[in-house]
N, C-alpha and C positions, 0 to 999 in steps of 0.2 A: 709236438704236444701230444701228449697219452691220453684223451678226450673219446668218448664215445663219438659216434659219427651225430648220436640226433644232440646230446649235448655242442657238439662244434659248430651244428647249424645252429641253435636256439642261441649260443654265440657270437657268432659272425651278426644275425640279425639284430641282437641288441645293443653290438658296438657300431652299426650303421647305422640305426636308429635315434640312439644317442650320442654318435659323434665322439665316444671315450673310447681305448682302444681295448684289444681282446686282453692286453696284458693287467691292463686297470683294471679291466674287471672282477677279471681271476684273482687280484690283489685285494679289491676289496668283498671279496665274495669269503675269502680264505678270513681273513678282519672279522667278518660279521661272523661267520662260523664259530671263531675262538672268544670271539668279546661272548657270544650270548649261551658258549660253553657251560654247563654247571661242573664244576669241580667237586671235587667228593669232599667234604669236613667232616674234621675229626668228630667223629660221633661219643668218644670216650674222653673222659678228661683225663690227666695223668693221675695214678694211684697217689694217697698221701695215706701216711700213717705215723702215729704217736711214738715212739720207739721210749716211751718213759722219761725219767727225768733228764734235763739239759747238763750235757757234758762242757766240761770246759776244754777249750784248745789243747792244753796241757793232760786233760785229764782222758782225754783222745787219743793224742800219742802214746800216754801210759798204755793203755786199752789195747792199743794192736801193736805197740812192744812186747807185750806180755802174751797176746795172742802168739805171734809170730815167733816167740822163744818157746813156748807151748807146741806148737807144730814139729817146731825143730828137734824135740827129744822125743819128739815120735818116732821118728825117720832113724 
């Protein structure tokens, strides 16, 4: 075990103490650590924006057909 020497004594004494082993303890020591974690939340919402009137499925495909034949007589 990779333990400081004065954390292995305060260790040893508390699993003699209370009769649970040194490994339970570490188990549940590591438990309480990550339950009482605070995690970072998203502080940002995701962007939204209006892009003008509602396209139709069809009229979508039009759109980046026509873009993508546009690109291509650039080249």
């Amino acid at each position: 075990m990779y333990l400081p020497d004065e954390l292995e004594v305060r260790l040893d004494a508390e699993s003699s103490a209370t009769g649970v082993s040194k490994a339970e303890l570490i188990r549940r020591g590591i438990a309480m650590l990550l339950d009482s974690a605070e995690r970072p939340k998203r502080s940002r919402e995701l962007p939204v924006f209006d892009s003008g009137r509602s396209r139709t499925p069809d009229e979508m495909d039009d759109a980046v057909y026509e873009h993508i034949k546009e690109r291509a007589a650039r080249r």
